[in-house]
Residue, then its C-alpha position, 0 to 999 in steps of 0.5 A: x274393636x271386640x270391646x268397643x263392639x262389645x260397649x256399644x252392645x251394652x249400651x244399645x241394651x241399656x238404652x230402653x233403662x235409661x229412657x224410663x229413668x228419663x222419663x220418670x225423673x221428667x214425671x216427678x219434676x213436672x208433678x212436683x215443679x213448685x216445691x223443686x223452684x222454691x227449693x231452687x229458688x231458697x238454695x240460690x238465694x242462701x248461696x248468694x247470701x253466702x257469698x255477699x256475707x264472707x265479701x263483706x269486710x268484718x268487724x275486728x274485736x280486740x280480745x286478750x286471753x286473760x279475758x277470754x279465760x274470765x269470760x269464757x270461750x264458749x260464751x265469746x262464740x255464742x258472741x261472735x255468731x250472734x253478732x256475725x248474724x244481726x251485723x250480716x258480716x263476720x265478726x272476729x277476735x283479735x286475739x293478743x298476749x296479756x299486757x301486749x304492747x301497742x305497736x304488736x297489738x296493731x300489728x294483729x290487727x293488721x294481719x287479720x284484715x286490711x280494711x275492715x268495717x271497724x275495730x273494737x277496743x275494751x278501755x283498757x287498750x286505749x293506747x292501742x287504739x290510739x296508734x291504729x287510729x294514727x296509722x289507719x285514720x280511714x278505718x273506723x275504731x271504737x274505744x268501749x271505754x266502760x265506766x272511765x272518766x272521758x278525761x282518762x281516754x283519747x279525744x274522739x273525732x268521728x273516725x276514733x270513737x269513744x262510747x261509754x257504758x249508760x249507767x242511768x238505764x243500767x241502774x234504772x234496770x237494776x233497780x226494776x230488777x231489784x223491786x221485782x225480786x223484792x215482792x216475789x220474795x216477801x209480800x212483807x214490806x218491813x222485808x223489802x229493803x235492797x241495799x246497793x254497795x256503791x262504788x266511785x262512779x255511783x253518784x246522786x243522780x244515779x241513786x235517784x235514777x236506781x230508786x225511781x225503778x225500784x220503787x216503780x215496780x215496788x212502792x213499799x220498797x226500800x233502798x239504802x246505800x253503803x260504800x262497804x260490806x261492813x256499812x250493812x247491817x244485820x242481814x235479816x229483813x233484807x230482799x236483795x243486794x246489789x254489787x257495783x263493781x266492788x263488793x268482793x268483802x261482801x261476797x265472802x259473807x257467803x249469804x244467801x240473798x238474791x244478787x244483782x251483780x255490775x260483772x262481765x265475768x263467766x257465769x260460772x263464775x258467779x254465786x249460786x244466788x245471782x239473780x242477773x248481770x249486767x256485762x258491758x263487756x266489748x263482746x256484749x256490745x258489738x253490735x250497737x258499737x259496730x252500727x254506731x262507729x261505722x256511722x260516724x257517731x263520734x260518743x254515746x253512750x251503751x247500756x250493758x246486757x242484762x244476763x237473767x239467771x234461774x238458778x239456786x235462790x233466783x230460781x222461782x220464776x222470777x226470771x221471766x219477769x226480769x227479761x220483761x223488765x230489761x227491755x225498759x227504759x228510763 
């Protein structure tokens, strides 16, 4: 009994303490009800958020590592939270062995969500997507089948959907992209010639669309076009260069003019001289091919993600203009 009486004393001691700390614990909620509800208020609204936003089913990114090493994992991350946050849902990558087969792909796919919102393939895995799409017909697949002819991918039905790269606005671009950087390296027009080595998707039609921009933003501008880096000439008097997808030969001249590279390849990777990118990677592309197969949109067409660069010879404040530029259209 001596200790309980002896509690029962101190807590009969205390009693007077712990009124006061009521009390002014009540004081400075009552002077300072306003901000504590708007607190209250944004704290609730987070946590429902939270909660909505892991409930949601995820979209899926098929990803092999050989890709993740040439991309970059940290920019995939970047991705991911970018995409996570616009879509309002998760956004996770499958990731798979190199030259994994279809059946092992699809079983990955599996094991990282029974029903998600939809799965993203790169071109490359079309046999893969084809298989999930046979076995989970329900659950939208886009195949981001980049610059390939549609003959060489599966038959799109609203549920398998096929999506190209735009290459009209990716090559309008480049040519704004390729006039912009054309004046602010010479105000001489006999020195604003931009060359563009083509590859076999690069026909008339997207010539014309390339010269329309560049002449748009520089009518003094000249383009001229070459299947190989032995097709170009002398490289005085020209303002900038762009590679399709080809252009290896070209790099190892090791010249310093402005490029304006068709890659999804690590920027760290790139020449000191890249003034912008154009990536049509999955990755790039997640949010509007995410947005378009869930809605049942069977093919379209995704314009890449221009990445502007300010850093060796494009480091002259030309990039502000360039991310002006990419937001246009044909």
């Amino acid at each position: 009994m001596k200790p309980i009486l002896k509690l029962i004393i101190k807590l009969t001691a205390l009693k007077p303490i712990l009124k006061l700390i009521s009390a002014r614990i009540l004081a400075f909620i009552l002077k300072h009800k306003k901000p504590l509800a708007v607190s209250a208020g944004i704290f609730i609204a987070l946590a429902i958020g939270a909660l909505v936003f892991n409930s949601r089913p995820p979209v899926l990114v098929v990803t092999d590592v050989l890709f993740i090493e040439l991309y970059g994992k940290e920019r995939i991350r970047r991705q991911q939270f970018a995409s996570s946050f616009a879509l309002f849902r998760n956004v996770k990558p499958v990731i798979t062995a190199d030259g994994a087969s279809p059946d092992i792909i699809v079983a990955a796919i599996s094991g990282a969500a029974r029903r998600p919102y939809c799965v993203l393939f790169p071109g490359y895995l079309a046999s893969a997507a084809e298989l999930y799409h046979r076995e989970f017909p329900e659950i939208p697949a886009a195949l981001l089948g980049g610059f390939s002819a549609s003959y060489d991918l599966p038959k799109p039905d609203g549920v398998l959907c096929i999506y190209s790269t735009d290459i009209n606005t990716d090559m309008y671009r480049a040519g704004l992209f390729a006039g912009a950087i054309g004046l602010k390296k010479s105000s001489e027009e006999a020195k604003r010639t931009c060359f563009l080595l083509q590859d076999f998707y690069i026909q008339a039609a997207e010539r014309d669309v390339f010269s329309r921009g560049l002449r748009e933003i520089d009518s003094g501008a000249v383009a001229r076009f070459a299947n190989s880096a032995s097709d170009i000439p002398a490289l005085e008097g020209i303002s900038c260069v762009v590679l399709t997808r080809s252009g290896s030969d070209y790099l190892d001249k090791n010249a310093k003019i402005p490029l304006i590279l068709f890659t999804w390849l690590d920027p760290f990777m790139l020449p000191p001289e890249t003034a912008a990118a154009f990536d049509d990677s999955t990755w790039a592309l997640v949010v509007q091919a995410a947005r378009m197969a869930a809605g049942g949109q069977a093919e379209g067409k995704i314009s890449s993600k221009p990445l502007v660069f300010s850093r060796g010879t494009a480091d002259n404040g030309i990039d502000r203009i360039l991310r002006q530029l990419a937001k246009k259209t044909p």
